[in-house]
C-alpha positions in Angstrom: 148.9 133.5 72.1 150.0 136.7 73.4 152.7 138.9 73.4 153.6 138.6 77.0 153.3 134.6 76.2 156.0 135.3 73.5 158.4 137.4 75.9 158.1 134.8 78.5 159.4 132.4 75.7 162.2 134.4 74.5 163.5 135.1 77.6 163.3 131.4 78.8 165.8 130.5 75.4 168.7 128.9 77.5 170.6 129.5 74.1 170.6 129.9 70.3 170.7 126.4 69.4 169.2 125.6 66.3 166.5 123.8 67.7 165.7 126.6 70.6 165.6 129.0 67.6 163.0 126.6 65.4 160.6 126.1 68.4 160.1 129.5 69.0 160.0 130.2 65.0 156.8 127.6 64.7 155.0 129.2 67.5 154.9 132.2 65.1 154.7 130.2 61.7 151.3 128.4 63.8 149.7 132.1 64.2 150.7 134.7 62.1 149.5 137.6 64.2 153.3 136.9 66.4 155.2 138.1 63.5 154.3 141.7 64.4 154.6 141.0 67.9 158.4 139.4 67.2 158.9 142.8 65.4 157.6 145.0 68.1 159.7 142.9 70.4 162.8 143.2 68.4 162.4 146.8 68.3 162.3 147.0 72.3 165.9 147.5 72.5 165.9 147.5 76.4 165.5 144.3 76.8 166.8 140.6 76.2 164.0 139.4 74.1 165.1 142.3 71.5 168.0 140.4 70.8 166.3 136.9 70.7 163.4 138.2 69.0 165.7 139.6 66.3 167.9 136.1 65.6 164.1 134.5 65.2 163.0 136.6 62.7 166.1 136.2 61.0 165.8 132.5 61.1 162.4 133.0 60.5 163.4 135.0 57.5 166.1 132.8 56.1 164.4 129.4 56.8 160.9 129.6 55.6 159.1 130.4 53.1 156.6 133.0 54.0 153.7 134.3 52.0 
């Protein structure tokens, strides 16, 4: 997956339902490489997918363990 993949599906998130949040989480849980693109994304503070890419991680972040 790539990072423009990612973008495409944080700005498609109709909302931060819980389930929204968790689909997007598991693309990233699936291949780990995404984390750094979440946090590239997050720091992008121009756009929309900062903000979505930030509650992720934080879901990410307080919902799974990570190793």
């Amino acid at each position: 997956m790539s990072i423009l993949f990612l973008t495409e599906q944080l700005n498609n998130m109709e909302n931060p339902k819980r389930e929204n949040q968790q689909r997007i989480a598991n693309l990233a849980l699936k291949d780990q490489k995404l984390c750094k693109e979440f946090v590239s994304i997050t720091f992008d503070v121009d756009t929309k997918a900062s903000i979505i890419a930030a509650w992720i991680l934080e879901w990410i972040c307080t919902h799974h363990y990570l190793e």
